[in-house]
N, C-alpha and C positions, 0 to 999 in steps of 0.2 A: 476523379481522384485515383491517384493510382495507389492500389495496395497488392501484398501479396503474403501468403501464409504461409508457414515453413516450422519444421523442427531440424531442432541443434541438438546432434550429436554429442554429449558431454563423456561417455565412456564412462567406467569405474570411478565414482567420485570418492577421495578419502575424507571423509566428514570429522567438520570442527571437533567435533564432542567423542570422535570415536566410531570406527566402524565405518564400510562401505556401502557409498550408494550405488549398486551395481545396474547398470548399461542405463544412465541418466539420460533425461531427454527434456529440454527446454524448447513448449509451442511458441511461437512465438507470432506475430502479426505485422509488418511495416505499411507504414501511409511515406507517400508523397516519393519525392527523389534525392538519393543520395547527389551530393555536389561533388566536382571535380577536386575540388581543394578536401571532403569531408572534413566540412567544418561548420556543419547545421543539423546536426545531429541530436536528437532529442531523445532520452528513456524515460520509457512511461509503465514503472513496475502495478501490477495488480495488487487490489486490497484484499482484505480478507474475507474469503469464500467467491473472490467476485475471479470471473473470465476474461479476458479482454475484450470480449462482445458486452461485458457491464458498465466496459468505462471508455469503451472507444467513440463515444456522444463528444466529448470534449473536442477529439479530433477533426477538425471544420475549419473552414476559410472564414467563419464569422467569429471564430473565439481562439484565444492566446495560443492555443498548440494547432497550427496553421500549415496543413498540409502543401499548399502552395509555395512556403517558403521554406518549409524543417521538413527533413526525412525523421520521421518518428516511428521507435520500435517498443512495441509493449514484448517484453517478455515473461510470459506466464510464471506465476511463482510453484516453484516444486513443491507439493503437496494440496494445492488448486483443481485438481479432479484434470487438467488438461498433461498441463509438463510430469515428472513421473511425481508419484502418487500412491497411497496404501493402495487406493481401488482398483491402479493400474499397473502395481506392481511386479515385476515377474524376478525379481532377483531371488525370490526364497526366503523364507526365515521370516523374523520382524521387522517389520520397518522403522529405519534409523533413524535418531533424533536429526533430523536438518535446521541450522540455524541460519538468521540472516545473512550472517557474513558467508555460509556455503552456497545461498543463492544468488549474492552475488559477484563472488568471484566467479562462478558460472554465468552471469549474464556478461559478465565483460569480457572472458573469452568467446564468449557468442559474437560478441559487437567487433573484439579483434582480428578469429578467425574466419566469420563468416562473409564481415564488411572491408574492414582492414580499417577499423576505427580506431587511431587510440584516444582521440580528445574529443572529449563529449560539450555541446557549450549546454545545455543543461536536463538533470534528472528532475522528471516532477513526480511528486507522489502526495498518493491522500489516502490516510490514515497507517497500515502496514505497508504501501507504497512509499508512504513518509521515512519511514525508519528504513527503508532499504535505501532513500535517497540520501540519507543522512549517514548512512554506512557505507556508500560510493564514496562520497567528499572525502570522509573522515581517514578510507584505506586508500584511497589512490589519488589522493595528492590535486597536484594542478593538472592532472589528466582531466578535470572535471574543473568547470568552468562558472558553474551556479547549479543550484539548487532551490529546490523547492518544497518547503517543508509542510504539508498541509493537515491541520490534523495532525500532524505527530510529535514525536518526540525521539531524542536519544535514547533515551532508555527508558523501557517500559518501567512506570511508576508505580509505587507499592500497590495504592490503590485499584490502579487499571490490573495491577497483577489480579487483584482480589474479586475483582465481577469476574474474569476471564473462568477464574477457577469457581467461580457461581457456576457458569454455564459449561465448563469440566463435569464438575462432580453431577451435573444437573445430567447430561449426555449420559456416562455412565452407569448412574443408577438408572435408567428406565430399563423397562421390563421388554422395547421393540427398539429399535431405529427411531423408525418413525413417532413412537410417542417421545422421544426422546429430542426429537427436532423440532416439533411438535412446541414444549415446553421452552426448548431453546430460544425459539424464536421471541416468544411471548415475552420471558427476561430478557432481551437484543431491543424490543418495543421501549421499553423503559428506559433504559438506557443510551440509547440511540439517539432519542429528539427530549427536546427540553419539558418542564414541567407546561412554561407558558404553551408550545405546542397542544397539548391535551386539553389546557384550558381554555384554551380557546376553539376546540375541536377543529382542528385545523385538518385534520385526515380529511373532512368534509369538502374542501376543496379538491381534493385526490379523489374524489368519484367515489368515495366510499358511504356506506347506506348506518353506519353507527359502528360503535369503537369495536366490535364484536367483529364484524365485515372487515374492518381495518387490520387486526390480527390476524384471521385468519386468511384473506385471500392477499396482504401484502408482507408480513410477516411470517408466518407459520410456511405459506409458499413460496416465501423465495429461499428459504434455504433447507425445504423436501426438494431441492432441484439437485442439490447435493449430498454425497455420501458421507456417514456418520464418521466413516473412520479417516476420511481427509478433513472434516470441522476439528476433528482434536488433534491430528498432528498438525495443523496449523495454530490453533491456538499453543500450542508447546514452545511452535518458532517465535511466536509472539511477546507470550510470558516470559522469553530468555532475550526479546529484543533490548542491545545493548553494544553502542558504538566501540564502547572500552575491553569488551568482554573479548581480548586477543592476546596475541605475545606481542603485537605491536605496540601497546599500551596498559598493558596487564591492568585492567581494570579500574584505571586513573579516568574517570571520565572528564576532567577536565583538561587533562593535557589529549585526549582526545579531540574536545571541541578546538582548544588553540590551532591544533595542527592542522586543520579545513584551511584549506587555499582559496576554496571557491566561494563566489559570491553566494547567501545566504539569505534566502526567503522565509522568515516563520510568519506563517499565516494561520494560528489556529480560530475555533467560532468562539465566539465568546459565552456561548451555553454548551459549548461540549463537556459531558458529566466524567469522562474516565481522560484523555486526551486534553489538559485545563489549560490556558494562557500561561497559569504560572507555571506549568515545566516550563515553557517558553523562554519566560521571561528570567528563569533562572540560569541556561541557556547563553543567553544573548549576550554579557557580558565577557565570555570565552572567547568569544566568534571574532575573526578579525574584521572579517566586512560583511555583517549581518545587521535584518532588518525583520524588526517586527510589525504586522501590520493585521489585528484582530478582525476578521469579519465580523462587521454587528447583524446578527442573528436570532433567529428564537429557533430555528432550527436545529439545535444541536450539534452531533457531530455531522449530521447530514449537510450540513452548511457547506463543507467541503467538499460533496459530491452532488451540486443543487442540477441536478438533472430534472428541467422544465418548473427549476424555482428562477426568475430571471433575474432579481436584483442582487443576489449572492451569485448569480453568475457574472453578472455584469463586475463586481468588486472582482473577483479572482479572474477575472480577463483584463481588467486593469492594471491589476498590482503584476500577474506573469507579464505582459505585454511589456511593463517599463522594466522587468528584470530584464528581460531580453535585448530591451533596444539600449540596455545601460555599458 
């Protein structure tokens, strides 16, 4: 498989909300081959806290995002610890609030200037990949060809706003970093995977030796991988996740959704606790040629990223595969 890794020069960014993001830089990752026509082009934005080495498992000739037929680009999201970053900052001063829609009208001049892409046939995302996918459709029209909503939503829901700022204020008060990631992780446990998951001590399949093991060497340690002060500027972009929230639609979320060209995947799990069916399903009525189709799960929201879960990989190789071929 051919890949190759590169960063995109974004320059001075003038940011949504105010203030500059100075000398921006988007990592970014490609699999497979661009075509002559470019017109198999596939974006595949990162979740939250995760690299493109956390979600580039998808990428394979045995599952729906298929390096052999789609040239696919993940590009890291600013404030991900890779593309610019509090940790990696050097512009000065504080680091600027960045919203979804500043990431990605930076990934699409990445895709224009560096590939000469303008028409994407589809963005996939799961979970804050979801909302940047859904914020591509929604700002650029029929340049974008489908979508794929996985795990997310339009707009972050009051609720999902409310754990975010759990694990906010949870970061902030500790007394280190590290106890403070520490704790994070532990509320991300709960939240994450369904109640049925614990009850049935399902971690136990995961090689884990009791719920104790499971927190701390898959919870607690995946996210001391990452620095404290890119987990909060990311959760900022999160909690402001919102299709409407532009002068294009001044905050009309529904004449947002109308205005999607592109064909339209919602796939959330059906035990996701903060990311629920029914944003979805509230959603789908707006959409002009949108499809909902729940993974049945006990996974949670992990259902969306079943990395070495097979049956929930097998549904979301299904369901993208017939978007693709439709």
């Amino acid at each position: 498989m051919k890949t190759t890794e590169g960063t995109f020069e974004c320059g001075d960014v003038l940011l949504q909300r105010g203030g500059t993001l100075k000398d921006a830089k988007i990592v970014y990752k490609t699999f497979g081959t661009l075509n002559a026509a470019r017109d198999n082009v596939i974006v595949y934005p990162t979740s939250y806290s995760a690299h493109h080495t956390d979600i580039e498992w998808l990428v394979d000739v045995q599952n729906c995002l298929d390096p052999s037929k789609y040239f696919i680009v993940i590009p890291n999201m600013f404030t991900n610890g890779l593309s610019t970053s509090p940790s990696n900052y050097t512009g000065g001063g504080e680091f600027p609030l960045v919203t979804t829609y500043d990431n990605v009208t930076q990934q699409r001049r990445l895709m224009n200037e560096l590939f000469g892409v303008e028409r994407v046939k589809l963005v996939y995302g799961w979970s804050m990949g979801a909302q940047q996918a859904y914020h591509w459709a929604a700002l650029f029209g029929a340049s974008v060809e489908r979508i794929v909503v996985n795990c997310g939503s339009a707009k972050t829901a009051p609720h999902n706003f409310v754990f975010l700022e759990g694990v906010r204020t949870t970061l902030l008060a500790a007394r280190t970093p590290e106890e403070g990631i520490r704790a994070m992780g532990r509320i991300y446990a709960g939240w994450a995977l369904s109640q049925t998951f614990y009850r049935r001590e399902m971690w136990r399949g995961l090689g884990f030796s009791s719920l104790e093991d499971f927190l701390v060497r898959s919870w607690e340690a995946n996210f001391l991988r990452r620095d404290m002060r890119d987990l909060l500027a990311q959760l900022l972009t999160w909690q402001m996740g919102d299709i409407s929230a532009n002068d294009l639609f001044r905050g009309d979320l529904e004449m947002a959704l109308s205005a999607i060209k592109a064909k339209v995947l919602l796939m959330p799990s059906a035990t996701d606790l903060y990311f629920q069916t029914d944003d979805n399903r509230g959603e789908l009525p707006h959409l002009s040629a949108g499809k909902l189709a729940e993974i049945p799960s006990v996974w949670g929201h992990r259902a969306g990223n079943p990395r070495g879960i097979p049956e929930e990989t097998a549904f979301i190789n299904a369901q993208v595969t017939a978007l693709l071929e439709s």
